[in-house]
Structures are given as C-alpha cells and as structure tokens.
N, CA, C and O atoms as a Tripos MOL2 file, in Angstrom:
@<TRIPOS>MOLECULE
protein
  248   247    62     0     0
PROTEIN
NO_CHARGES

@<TRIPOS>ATOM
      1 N          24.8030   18.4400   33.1070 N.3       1 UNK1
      2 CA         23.5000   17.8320   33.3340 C.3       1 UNK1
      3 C          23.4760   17.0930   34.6710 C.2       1 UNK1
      4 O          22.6140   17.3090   35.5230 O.2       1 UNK1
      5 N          24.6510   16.0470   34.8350 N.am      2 UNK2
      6 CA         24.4070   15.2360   36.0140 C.3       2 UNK2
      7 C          25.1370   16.4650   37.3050 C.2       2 UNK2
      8 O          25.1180   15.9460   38.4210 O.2       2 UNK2
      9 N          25.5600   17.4960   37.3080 N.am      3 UNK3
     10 CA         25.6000   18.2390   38.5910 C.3       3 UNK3
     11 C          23.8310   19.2070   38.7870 C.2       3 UNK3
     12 O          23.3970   19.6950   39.8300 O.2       3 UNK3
     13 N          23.2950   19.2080   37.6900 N.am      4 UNK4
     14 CA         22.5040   19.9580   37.7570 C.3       4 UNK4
     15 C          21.6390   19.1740   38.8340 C.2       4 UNK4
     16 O          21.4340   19.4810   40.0080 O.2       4 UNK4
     17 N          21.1960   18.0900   38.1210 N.am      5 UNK5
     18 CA         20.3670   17.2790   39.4700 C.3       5 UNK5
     19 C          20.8070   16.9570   40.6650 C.2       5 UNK5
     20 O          20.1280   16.6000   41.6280 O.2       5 UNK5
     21 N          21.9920   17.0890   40.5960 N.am      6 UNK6
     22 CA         22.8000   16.8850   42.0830 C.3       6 UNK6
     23 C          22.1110   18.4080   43.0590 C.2       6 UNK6
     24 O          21.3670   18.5430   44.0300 O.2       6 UNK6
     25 N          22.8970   19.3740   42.0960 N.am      7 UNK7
     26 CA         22.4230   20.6040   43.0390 C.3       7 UNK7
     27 C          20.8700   20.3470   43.1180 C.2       7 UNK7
     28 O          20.5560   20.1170   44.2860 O.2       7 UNK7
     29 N          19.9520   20.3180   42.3800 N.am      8 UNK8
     30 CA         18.4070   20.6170   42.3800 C.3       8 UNK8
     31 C          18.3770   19.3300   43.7870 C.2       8 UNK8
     32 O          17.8560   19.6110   44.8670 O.2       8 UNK8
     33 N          18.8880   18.2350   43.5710 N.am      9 UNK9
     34 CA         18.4240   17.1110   45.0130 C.3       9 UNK9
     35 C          19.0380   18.2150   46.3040 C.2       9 UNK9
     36 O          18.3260   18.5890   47.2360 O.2       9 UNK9
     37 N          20.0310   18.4930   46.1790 N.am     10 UNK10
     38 CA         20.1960   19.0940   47.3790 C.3      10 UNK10
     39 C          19.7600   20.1910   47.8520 C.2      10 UNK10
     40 O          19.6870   20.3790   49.0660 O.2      10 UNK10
     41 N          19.3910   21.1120   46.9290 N.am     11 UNK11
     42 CA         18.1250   22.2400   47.1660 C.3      11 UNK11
     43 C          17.0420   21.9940   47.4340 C.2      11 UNK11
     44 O          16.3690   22.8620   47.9900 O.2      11 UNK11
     45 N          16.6250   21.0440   47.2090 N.am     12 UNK12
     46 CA         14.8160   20.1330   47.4520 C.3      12 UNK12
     47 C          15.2050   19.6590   48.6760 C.2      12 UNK12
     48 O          14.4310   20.0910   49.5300 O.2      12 UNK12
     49 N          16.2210   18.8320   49.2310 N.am     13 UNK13
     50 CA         16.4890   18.1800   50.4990 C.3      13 UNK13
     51 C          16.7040   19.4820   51.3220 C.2      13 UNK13
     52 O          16.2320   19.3130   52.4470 O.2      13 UNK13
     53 N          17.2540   20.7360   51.1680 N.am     14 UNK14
     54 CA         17.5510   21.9940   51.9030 C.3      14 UNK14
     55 C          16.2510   22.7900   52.2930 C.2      14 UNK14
     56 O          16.1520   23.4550   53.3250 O.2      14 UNK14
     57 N          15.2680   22.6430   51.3450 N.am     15 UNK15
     58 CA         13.6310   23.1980   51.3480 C.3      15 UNK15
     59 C          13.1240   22.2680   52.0110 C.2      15 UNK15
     60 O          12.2830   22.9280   52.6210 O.2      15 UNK15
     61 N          12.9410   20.8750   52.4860 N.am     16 UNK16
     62 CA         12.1950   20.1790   53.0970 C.3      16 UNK16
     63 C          12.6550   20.3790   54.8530 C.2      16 UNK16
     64 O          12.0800   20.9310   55.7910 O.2      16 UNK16
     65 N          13.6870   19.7950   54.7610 N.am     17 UNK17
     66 CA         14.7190   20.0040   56.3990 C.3      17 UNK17
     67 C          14.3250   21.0450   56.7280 C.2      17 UNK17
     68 O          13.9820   21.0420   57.9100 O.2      17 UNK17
     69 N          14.1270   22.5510   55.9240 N.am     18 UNK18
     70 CA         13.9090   23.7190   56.5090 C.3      18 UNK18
     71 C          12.5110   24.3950   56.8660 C.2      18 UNK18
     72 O          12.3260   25.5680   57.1920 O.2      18 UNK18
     73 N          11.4240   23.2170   56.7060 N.am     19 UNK19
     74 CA         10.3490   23.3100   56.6340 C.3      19 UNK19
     75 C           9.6220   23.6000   57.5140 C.2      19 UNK19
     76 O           8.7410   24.4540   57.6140 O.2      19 UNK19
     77 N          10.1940   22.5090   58.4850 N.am     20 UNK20
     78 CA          9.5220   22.7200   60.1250 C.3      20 UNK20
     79 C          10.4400   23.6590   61.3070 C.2      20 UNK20
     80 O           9.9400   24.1040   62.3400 O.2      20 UNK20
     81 N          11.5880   23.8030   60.9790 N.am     21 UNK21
     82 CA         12.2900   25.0160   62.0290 C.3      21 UNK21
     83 C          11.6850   26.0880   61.4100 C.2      21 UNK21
     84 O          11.7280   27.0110   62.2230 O.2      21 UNK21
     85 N          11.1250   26.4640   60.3640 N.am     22 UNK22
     86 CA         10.4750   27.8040   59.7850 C.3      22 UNK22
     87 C           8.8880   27.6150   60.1600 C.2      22 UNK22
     88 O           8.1480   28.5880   60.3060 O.2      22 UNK22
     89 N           8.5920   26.7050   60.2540 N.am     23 UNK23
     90 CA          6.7260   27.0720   60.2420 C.3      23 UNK23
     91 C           6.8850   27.0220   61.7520 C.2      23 UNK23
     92 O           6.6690   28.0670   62.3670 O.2      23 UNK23
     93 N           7.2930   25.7570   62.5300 N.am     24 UNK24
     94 CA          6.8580   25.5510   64.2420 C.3      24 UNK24
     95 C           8.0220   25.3060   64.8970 C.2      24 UNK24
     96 O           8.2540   24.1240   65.1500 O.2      24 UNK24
     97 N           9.0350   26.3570   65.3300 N.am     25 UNK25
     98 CA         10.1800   26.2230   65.5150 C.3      25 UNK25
     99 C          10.2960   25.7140   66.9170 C.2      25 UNK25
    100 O          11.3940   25.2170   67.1690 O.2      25 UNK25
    101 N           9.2750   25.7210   68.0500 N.am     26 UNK26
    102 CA          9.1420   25.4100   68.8390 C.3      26 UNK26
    103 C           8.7620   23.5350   69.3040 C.2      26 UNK26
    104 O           9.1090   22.8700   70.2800 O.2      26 UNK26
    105 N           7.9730   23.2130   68.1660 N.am     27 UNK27
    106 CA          7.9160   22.0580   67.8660 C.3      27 UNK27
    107 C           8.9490   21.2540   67.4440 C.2      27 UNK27
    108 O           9.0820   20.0920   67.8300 O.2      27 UNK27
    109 N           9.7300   21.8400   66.6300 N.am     28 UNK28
    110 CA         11.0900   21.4600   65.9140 C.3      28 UNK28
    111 C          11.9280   21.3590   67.3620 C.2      28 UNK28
    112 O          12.6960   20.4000   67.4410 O.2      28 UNK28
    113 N          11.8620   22.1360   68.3560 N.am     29 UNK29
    114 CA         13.4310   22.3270   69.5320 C.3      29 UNK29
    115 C          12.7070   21.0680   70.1320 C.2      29 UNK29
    116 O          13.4580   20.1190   70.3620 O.2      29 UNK29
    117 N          11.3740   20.8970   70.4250 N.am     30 UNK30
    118 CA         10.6880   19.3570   70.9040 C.3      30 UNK30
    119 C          11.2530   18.3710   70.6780 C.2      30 UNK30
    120 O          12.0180   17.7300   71.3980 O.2      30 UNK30
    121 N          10.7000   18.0770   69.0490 N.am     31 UNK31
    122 CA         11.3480   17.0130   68.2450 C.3      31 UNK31
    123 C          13.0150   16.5020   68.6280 C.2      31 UNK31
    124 O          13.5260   15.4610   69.0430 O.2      31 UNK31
    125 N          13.3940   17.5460   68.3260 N.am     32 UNK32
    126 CA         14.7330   17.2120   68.7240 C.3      32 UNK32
    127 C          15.7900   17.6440   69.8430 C.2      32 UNK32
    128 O          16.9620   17.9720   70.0260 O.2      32 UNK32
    129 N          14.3230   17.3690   70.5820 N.am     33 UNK33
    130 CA         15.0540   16.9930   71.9530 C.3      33 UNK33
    131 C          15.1250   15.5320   72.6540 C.2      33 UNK33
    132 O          16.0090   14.9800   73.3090 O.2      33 UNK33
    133 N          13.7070   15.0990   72.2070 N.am     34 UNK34
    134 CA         13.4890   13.9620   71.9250 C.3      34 UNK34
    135 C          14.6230   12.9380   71.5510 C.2      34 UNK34
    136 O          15.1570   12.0880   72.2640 O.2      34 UNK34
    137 N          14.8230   13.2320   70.3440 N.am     35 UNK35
    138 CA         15.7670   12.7580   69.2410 C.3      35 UNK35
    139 C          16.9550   12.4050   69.9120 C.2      35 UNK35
    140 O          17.4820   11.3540   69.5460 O.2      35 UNK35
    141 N          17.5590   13.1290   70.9240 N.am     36 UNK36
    142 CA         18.8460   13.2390   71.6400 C.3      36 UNK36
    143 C          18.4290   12.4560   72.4420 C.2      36 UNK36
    144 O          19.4970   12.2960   73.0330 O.2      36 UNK36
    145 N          17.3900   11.4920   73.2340 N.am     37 UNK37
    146 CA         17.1810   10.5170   74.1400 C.3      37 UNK37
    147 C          17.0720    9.6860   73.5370 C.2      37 UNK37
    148 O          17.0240    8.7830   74.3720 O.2      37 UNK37
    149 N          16.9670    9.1510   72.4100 N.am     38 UNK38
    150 CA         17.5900    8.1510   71.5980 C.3      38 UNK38
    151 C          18.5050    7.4330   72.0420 C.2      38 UNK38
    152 O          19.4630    7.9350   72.6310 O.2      38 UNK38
    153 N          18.3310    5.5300   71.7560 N.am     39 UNK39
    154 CA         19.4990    5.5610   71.8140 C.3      39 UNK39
    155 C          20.4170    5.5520   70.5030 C.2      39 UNK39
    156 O          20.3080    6.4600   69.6790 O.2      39 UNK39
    157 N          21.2570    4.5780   70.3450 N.am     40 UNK40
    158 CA         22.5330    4.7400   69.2570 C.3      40 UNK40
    159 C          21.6020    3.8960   68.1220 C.2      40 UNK40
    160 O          21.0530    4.2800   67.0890 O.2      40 UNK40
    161 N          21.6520    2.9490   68.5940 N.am     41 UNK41
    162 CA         20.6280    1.5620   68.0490 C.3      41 UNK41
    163 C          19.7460    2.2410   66.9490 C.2      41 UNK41
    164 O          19.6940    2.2320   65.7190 O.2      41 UNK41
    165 N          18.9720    2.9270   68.1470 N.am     42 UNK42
    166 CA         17.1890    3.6050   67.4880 C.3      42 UNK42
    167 C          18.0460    4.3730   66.5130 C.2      42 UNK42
    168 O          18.1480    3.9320   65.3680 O.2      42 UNK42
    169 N          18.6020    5.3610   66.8210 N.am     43 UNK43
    170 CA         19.2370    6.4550   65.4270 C.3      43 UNK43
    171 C          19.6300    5.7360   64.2680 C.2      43 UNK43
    172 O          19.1680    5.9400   63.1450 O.2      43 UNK43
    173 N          20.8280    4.5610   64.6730 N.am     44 UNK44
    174 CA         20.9680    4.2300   63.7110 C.3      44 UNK44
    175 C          20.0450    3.2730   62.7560 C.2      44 UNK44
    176 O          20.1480    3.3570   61.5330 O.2      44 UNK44
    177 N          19.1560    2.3770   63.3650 N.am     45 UNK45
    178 CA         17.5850    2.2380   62.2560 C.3      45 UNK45
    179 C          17.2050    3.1580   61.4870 C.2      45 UNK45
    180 O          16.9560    2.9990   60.2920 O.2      45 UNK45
    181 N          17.1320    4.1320   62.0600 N.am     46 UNK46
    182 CA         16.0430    5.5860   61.6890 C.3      46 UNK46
    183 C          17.1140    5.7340   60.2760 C.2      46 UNK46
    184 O          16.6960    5.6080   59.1250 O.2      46 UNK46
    185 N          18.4370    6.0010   60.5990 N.am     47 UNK47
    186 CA         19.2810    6.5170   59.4720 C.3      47 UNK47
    187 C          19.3320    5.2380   58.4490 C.2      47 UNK47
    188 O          19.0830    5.6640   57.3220 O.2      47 UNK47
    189 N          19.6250    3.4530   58.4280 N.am     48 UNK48
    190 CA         19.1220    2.8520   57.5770 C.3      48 UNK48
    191 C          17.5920    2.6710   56.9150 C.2      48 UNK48
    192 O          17.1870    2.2040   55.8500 O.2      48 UNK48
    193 N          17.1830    3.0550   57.6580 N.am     49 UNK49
    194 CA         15.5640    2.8060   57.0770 C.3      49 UNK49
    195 C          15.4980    4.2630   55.8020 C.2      49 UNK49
    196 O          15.0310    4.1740   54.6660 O.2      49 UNK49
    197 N          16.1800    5.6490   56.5080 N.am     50 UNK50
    198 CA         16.0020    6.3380   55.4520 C.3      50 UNK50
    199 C          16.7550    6.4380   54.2320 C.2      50 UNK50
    200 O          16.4310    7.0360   53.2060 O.2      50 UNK50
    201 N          17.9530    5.6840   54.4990 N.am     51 UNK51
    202 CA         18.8510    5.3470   53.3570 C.3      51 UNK51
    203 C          18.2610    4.3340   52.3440 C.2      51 UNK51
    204 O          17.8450    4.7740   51.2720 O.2      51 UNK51
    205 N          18.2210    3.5160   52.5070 N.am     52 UNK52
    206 CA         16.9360    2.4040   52.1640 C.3      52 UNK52
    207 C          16.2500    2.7530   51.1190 C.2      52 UNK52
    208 O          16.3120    2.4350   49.9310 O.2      52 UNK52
    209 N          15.1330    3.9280   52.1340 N.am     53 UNK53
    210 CA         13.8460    4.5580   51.0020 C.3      53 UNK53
    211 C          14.2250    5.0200   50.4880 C.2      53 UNK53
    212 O          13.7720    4.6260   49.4140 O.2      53 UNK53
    213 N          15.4320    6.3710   50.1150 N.am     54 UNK54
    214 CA         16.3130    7.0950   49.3940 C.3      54 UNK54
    215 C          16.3880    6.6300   48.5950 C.2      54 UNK54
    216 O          16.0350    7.3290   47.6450 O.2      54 UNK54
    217 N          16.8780    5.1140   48.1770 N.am     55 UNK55
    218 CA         17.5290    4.4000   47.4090 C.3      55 UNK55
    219 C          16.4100    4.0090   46.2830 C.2      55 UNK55
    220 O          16.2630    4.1690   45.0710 O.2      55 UNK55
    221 N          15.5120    3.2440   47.6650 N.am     56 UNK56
    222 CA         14.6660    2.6730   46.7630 C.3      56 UNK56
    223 C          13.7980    3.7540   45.6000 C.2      56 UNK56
    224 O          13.4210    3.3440   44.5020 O.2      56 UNK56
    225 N          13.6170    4.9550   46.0120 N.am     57 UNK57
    226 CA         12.9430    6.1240   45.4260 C.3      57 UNK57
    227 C          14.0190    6.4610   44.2010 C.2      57 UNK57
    228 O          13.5760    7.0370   43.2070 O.2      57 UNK57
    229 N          14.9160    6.2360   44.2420 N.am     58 UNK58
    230 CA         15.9190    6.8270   43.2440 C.3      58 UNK58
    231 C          15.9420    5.5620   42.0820 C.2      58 UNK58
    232 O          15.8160    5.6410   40.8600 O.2      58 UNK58
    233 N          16.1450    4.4170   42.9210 N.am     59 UNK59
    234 CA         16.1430    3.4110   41.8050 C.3      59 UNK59
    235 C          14.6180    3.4100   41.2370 C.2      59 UNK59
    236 O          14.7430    3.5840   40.0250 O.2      59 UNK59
    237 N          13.2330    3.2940   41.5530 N.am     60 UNK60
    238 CA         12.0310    3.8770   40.8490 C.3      60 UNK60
    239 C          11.8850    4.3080   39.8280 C.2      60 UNK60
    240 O          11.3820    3.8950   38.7840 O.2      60 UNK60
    241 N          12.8100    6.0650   40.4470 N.am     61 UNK61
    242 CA         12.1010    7.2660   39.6650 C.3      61 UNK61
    243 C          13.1750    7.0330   38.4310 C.2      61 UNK61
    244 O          12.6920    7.2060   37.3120 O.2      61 UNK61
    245 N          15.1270    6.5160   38.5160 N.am     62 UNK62
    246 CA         15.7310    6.5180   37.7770 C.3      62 UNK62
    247 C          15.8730    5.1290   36.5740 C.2      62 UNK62
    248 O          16.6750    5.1990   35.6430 O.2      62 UNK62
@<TRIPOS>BOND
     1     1     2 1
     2     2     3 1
     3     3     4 2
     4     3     5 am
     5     5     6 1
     6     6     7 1
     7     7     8 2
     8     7     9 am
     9     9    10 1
    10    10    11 1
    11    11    12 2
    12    11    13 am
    13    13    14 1
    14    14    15 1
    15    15    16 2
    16    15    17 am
    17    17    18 1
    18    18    19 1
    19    19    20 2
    20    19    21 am
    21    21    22 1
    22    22    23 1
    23    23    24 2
    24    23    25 am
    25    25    26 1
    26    26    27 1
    27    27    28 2
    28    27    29 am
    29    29    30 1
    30    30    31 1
    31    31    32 2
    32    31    33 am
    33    33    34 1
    34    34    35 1
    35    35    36 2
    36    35    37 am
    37    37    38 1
    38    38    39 1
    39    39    40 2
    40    39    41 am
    41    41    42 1
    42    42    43 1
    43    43    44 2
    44    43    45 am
    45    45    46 1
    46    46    47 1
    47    47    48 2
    48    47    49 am
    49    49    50 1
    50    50    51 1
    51    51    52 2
    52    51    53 am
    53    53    54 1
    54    54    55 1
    55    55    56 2
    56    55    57 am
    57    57    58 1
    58    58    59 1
    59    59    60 2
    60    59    61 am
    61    61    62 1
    62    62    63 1
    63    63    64 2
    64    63    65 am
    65    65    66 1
    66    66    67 1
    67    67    68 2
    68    67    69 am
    69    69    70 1
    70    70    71 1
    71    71    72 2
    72    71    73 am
    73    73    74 1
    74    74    75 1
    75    75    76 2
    76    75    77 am
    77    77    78 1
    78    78    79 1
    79    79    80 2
    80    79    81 am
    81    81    82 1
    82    82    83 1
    83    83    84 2
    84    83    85 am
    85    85    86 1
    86    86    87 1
    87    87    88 2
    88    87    89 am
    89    89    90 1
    90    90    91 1
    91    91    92 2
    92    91    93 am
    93    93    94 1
    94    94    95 1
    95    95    96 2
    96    95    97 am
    97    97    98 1
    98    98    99 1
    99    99   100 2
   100    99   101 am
   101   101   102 1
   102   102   103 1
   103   103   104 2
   104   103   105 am
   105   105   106 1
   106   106   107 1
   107   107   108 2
   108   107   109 am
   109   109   110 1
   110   110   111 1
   111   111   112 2
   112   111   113 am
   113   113   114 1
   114   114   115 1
   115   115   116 2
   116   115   117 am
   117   117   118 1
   118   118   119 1
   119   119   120 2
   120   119   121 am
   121   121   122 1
   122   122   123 1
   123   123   124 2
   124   123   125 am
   125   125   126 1
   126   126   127 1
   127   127   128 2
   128   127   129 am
   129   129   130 1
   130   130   131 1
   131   131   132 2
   132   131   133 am
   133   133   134 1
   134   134   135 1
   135   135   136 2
   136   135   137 am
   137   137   138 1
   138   138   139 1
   139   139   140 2
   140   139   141 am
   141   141   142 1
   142   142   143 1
   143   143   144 2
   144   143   145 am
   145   145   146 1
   146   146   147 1
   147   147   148 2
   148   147   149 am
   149   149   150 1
   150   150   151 1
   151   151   152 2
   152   151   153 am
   153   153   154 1
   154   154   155 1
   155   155   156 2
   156   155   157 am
   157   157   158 1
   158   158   159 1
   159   159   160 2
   160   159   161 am
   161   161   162 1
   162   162   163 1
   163   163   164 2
   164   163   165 am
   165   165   166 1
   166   166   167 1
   167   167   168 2
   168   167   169 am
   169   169   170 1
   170   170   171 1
   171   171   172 2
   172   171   173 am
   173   173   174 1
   174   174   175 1
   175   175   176 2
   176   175   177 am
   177   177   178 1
   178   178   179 1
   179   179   180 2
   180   179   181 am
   181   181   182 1
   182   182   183 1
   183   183   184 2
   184   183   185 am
   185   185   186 1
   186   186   187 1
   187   187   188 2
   188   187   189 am
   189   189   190 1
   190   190   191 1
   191   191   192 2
   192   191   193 am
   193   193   194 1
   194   194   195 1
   195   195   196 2
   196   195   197 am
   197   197   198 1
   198   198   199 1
   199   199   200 2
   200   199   201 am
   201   201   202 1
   202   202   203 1
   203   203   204 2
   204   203   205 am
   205   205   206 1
   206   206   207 1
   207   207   208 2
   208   207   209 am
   209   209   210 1
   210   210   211 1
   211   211   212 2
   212   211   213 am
   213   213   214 1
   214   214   215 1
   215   215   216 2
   216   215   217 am
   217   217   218 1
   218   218   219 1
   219   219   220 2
   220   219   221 am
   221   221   222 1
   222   222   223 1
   223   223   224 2
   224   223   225 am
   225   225   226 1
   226   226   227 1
   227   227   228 2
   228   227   229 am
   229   229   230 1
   230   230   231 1
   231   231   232 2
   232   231   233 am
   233   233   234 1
   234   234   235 1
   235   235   236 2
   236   235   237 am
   237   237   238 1
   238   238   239 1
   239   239   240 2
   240   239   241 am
   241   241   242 1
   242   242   243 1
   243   243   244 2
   244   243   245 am
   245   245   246 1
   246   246   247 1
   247   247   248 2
@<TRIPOS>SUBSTRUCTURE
     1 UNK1         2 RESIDUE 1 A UNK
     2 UNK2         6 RESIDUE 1 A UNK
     3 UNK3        10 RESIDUE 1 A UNK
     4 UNK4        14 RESIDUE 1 A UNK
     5 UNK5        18 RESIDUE 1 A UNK
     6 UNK6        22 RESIDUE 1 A UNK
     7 UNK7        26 RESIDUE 1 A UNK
     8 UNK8        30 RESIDUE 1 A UNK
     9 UNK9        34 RESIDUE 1 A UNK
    10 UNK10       38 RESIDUE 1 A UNK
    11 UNK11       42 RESIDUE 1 A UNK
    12 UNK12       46 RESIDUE 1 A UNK
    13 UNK13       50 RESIDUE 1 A UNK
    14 UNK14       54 RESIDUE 1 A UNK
    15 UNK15       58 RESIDUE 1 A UNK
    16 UNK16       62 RESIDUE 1 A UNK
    17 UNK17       66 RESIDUE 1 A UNK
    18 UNK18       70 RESIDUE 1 A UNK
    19 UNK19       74 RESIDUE 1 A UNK
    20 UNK20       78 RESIDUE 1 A UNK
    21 UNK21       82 RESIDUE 1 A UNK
    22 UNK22       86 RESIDUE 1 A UNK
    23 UNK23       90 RESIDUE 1 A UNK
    24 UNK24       94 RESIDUE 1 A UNK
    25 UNK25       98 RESIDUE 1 A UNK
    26 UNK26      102 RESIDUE 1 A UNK
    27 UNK27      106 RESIDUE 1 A UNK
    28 UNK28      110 RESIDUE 1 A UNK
    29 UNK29      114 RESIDUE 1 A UNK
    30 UNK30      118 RESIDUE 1 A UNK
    31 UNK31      122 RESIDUE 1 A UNK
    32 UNK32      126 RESIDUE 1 A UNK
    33 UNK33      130 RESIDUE 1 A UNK
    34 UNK34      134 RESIDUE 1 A UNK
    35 UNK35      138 RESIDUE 1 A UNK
    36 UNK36      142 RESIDUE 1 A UNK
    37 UNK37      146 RESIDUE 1 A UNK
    38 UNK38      150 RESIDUE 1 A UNK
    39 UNK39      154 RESIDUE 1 A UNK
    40 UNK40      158 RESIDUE 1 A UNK
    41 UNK41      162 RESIDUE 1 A UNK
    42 UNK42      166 RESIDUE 1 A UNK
    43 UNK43      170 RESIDUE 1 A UNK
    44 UNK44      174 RESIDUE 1 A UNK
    45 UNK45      178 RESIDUE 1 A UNK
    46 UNK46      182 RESIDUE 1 A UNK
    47 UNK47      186 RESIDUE 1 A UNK
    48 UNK48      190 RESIDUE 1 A UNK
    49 UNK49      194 RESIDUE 1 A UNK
    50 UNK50      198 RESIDUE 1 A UNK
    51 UNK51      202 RESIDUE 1 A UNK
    52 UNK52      206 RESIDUE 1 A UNK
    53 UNK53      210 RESIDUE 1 A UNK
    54 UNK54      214 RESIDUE 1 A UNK
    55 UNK55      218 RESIDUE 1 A UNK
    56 UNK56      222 RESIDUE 1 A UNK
    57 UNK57      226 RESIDUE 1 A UNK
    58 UNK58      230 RESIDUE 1 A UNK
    59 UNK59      234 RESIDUE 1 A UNK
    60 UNK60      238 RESIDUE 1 A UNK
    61 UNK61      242 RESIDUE 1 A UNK
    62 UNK62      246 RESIDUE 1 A UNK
C-alpha cells in the first residue's frame, strides 16, 4: 500500500515536469535558460519555498 502511493506521487510528479518540454519545448529551453542566471541564493529559496508547500500539501491532504 505505502509503495503504491510512493510510485503513483512519483508518476504524477513525472506527468507534471513533463508537461511543458512536451507542449512548448521552446519555451521550456527559455525558462531554463533563465534559470541558469540565477543566482545560488535565488535557487536555493525557489527549492525551500517548494519543499515547504510539498510538505505543507502532504501534511493537509494526510
């Protein structure tokens, strides 16, 4: 039971990520080109802020 939702989160997280290199792949090489002028700082916000909501969404829904 508890691998099942493991795999299904990581198949749902694999369908979203793959969302925009499949519809506007050109937009996507944009984005993250962008992304790479970042600095360390900015990335690493971006990556707590989404850990964060992750969390907070899991503690919610669980």
């Amino acid at each position: 039971m508890v691998l099942d939702v493991w795999l299904l989160a990581l198949g749902l997280m694999l369908v979203l990520e793959g969302l925009l290199p499949m519809v506007a792949p050109s937009r996507w090489r944009h984005l993250f080109t962008q992304m790479l002028q970042l600095h360390d700082g900015q990335i690493r916000f971006f990556g707590v802020f989404m850990v964060l909501a992750g969390l907070a969404l899991v503690w919610w829904i669980g």
